[in-house]
N, C-alpha and C positions, 0 to 999 in steps of 0.2 A: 407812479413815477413822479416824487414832490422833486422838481428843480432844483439845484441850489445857483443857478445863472440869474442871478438878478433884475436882467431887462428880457429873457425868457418869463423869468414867474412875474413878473406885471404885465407882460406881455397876455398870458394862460388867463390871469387872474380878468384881464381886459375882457377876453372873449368868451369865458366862461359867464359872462353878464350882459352879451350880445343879444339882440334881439334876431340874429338871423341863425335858423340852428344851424348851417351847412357851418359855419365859424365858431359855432358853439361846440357842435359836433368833434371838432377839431382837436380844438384844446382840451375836451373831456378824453378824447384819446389816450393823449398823451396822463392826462392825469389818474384813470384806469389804469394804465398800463402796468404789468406786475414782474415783466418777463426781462426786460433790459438790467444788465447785471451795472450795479454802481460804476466799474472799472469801464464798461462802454459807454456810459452816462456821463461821465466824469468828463473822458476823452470827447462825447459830444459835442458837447457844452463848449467846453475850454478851447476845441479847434473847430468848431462851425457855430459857434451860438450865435444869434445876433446881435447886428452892431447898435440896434436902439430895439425899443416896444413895440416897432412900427409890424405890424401883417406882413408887410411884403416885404421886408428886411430879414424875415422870418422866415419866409418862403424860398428865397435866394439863399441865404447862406443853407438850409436845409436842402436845398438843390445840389448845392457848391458837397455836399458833406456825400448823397447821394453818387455822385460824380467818383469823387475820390474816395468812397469805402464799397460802396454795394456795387454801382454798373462797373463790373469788370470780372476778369476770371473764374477768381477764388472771392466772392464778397464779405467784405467781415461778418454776414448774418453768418457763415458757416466754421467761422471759425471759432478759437475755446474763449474769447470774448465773451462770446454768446451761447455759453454754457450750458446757462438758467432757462434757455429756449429752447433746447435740444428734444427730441423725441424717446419714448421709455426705447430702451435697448433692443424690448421684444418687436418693436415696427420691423429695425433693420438688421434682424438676427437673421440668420438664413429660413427661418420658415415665414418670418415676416416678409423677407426677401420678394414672394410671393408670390402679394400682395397686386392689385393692379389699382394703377394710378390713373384718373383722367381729367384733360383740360379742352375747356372750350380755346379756342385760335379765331380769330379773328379773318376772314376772307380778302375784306375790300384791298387788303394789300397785294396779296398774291395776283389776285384776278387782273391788276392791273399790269404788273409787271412780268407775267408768265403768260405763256400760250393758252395758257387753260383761262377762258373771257369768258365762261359761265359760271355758274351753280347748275347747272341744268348737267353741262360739258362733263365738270367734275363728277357730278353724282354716275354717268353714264360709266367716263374713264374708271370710276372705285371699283362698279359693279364687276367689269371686264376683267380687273384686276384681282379681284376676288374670286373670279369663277361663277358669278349670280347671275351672271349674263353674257351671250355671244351678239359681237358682232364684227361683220363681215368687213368693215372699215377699222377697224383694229384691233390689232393684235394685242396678246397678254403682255408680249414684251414692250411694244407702244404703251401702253396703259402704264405701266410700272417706270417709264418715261419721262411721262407725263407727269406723273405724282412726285417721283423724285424732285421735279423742276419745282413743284407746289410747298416741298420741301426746303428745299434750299432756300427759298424765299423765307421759310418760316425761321430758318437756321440763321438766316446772315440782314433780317432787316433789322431798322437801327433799335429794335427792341430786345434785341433777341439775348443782349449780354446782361437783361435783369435776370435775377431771381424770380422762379416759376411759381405761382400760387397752382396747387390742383389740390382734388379731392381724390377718396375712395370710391372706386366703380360697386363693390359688392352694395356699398352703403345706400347707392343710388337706383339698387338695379330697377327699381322700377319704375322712375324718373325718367331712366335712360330707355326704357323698352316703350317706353308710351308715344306715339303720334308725333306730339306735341312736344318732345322731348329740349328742344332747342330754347323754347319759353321757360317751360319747366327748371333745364338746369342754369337758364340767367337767373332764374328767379332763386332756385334754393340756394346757389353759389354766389348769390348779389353781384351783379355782372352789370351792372346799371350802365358801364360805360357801351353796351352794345347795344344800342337804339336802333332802330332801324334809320338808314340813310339816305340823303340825297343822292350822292351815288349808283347805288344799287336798292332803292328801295326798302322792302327785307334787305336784312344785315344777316349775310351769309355765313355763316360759322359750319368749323369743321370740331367734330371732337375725338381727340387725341387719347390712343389709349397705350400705358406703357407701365413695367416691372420697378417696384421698387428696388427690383435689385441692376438695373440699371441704371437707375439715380446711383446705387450705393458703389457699383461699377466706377461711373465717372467720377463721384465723389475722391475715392480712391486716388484713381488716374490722376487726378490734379493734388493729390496730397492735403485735402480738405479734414479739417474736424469733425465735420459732421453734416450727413448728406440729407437730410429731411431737417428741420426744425419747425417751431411753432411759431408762426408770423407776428411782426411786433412792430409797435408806430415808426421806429426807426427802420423798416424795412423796403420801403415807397414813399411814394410822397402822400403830405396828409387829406386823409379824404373820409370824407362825411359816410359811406358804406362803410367802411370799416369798424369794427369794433375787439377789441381787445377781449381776450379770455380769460378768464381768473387762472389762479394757478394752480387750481385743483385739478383741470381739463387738461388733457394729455394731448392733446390738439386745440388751434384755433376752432373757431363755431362761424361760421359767415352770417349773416344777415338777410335774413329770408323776404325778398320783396312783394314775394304772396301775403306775407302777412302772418298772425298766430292765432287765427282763432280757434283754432280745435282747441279742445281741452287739455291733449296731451302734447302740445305743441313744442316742450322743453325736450321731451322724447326726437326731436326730430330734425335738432341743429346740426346743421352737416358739419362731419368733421372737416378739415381743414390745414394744407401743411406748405411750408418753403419747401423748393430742391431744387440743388444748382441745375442751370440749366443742361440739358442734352441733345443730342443730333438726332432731328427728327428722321423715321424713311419712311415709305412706304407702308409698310407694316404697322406701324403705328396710327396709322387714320383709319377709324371707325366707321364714321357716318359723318353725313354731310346736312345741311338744312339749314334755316333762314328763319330767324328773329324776326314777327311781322307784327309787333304790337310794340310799344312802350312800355316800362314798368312807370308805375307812379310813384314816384321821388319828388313831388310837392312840399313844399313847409311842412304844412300841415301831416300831409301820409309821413315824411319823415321822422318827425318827433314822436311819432307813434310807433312805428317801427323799430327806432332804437329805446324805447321806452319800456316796449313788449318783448325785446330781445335780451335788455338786460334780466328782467323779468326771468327770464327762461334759465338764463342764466347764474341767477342768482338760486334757484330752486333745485336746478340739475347739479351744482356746486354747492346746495346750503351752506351756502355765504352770503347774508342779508346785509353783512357790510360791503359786500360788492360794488364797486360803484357810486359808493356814497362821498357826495363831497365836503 
């Protein structure tokens, strides 16, 4: 994505020769980037670019843009703007329909403002509700209660009207079946922002499982373009985990914060997709568990990380001009 915004590309050019990579990070984003069609680019630029070269002028009007295009109903990632980011036909054809989607959710929200003031609570409430377990203090119908309220939380906090990043559950299944499942899937889904917290310690995560063809359902519903597409720096706001796909991949790739040392490590970029948001219930929560370590996002671990992912990607794509600036 070469700019044609002037105090953007001195801007890029600035930080692209930063010593701090999380800034570095940033701007090579954006300059990566293969998927934004010139006609959303165009309109970027011209009604949210910034007003000088400064970072944070950079960061505000990219805020101001987010504001008025993406946080809202129908965001323009879904609409024919964003064409070039679309998914092959066969995701959201009726067999791709399918498909099962899943995302980690963040707990410290709910737990605060819901009856449910555990992880302990909830995992108890899940079981009940699932039939994994009796108990004499409540009922199926209390449990499915209960969840709904943990729901509605999910549904109406001030997050709730971004566009959803998830992945494939088959892709993951044995990520998702392992113990440790809650590490594991911050780790291969680059999920850096759930740290464990002051708060609550462990950072309680729930993971969310649901039909493509419920994305393609509401998709519908709201008169949308297109219900899944493939994440692009105009999508959120800019951040140093993220990294851009070539456009050979039929999907984003996340950014693996275990690292890539296996040999076959390009074999094993999680796919990765946008979809308008959907009304969580009941039915939808998985399993339950707590984030109880940090990933390492150091300087150092970082530049390494996005180094060895382009890497992956550059070879899964054989596109060795990938990335190159």
């Amino acid at each position: 994505m070469i700019s044609s915004n002037t105090l953007l590309t001195q801007l890029l050019e600035s930080l692209l020769k930063h010593d701090d990579i999380m800034l570095r990070a940033r701007a090579e984003n954006f300059r990566f980037e293969e998927r934004v069609s010139q006609t959303r680019q165009i309109s970027y630029e011209t009604k949210h670019g910034p007003v000088s070269s400064n970072y944070e002028d950079w960061l505000e009007s990219h805020k101001d843009y987010l504001e008025d295009s993406i946080y809202k109903a129908v965001p323009e990632t879904f609409s024919s703007v964003n064409s070039t980011a679309s998914l092959p036909s066969a995701v959201t054809s009726e067999l791709g329909e399918d498909q099962e989607l899943i995302r980690i959710e963040s707990l410290d929200y709910a737990l605060r403002e819901t009856k449910v003031r555990s992880l302990t609570d909830l995992e108890n409430i899940l079981a009940v509700y699932q039939g994994l377990r009796s108990d004499l203090s409540l009922t199926p119908g209390d449990a499915k209660a209960a969840l709904q309220e943990v729901c509605r939380s999910f549904n109406q906090n001030p997050y709730a009207v971004r566009p959803r990043f998830a992945a494939f559950s088959q892709e993951l299944k044995e990520d998702i079946n392992a113990l440790d499942w809650p590490i594991r899937l911050r780790d291969r889904l680059g999920l850096a922002h759930l740290p464990p917290t002051n708060a609550f310690g462990p950072h309680p995560v729930v993971l969310m499982r649901y039909s493509v063809k419920e994305v393609v359902k509401r998709a519908r519903t709201l008169s949308a373009e297109h219900s899944l597409v493939v994440p692009t720096v105009l999508d959120s706001e800019p951040y140093e985990i993220f990294h851009p796909a070539p456009q050979e991949q039929n999907f984003g790739r996340t950014l693996n914060l275990a690292g890539y040392e296996a040999e076959d490590a390009q074999d094993h970029l999680a796919s990765e997709v946008l979809h308008l948001r959907i009304d969580y219930n009941p039915n939808h929560i998985w399993k339950v568990g707590m984030i109880t370590r940090y990933a390492d996002t150091s300087p150092a671990r970082l530049e390494t990380l996005r180094s060895d992912h382009l890497a992956c990607l550059q070879l899964l794509s054989n596109r060795d001009d990938f990335g190159i600036l």
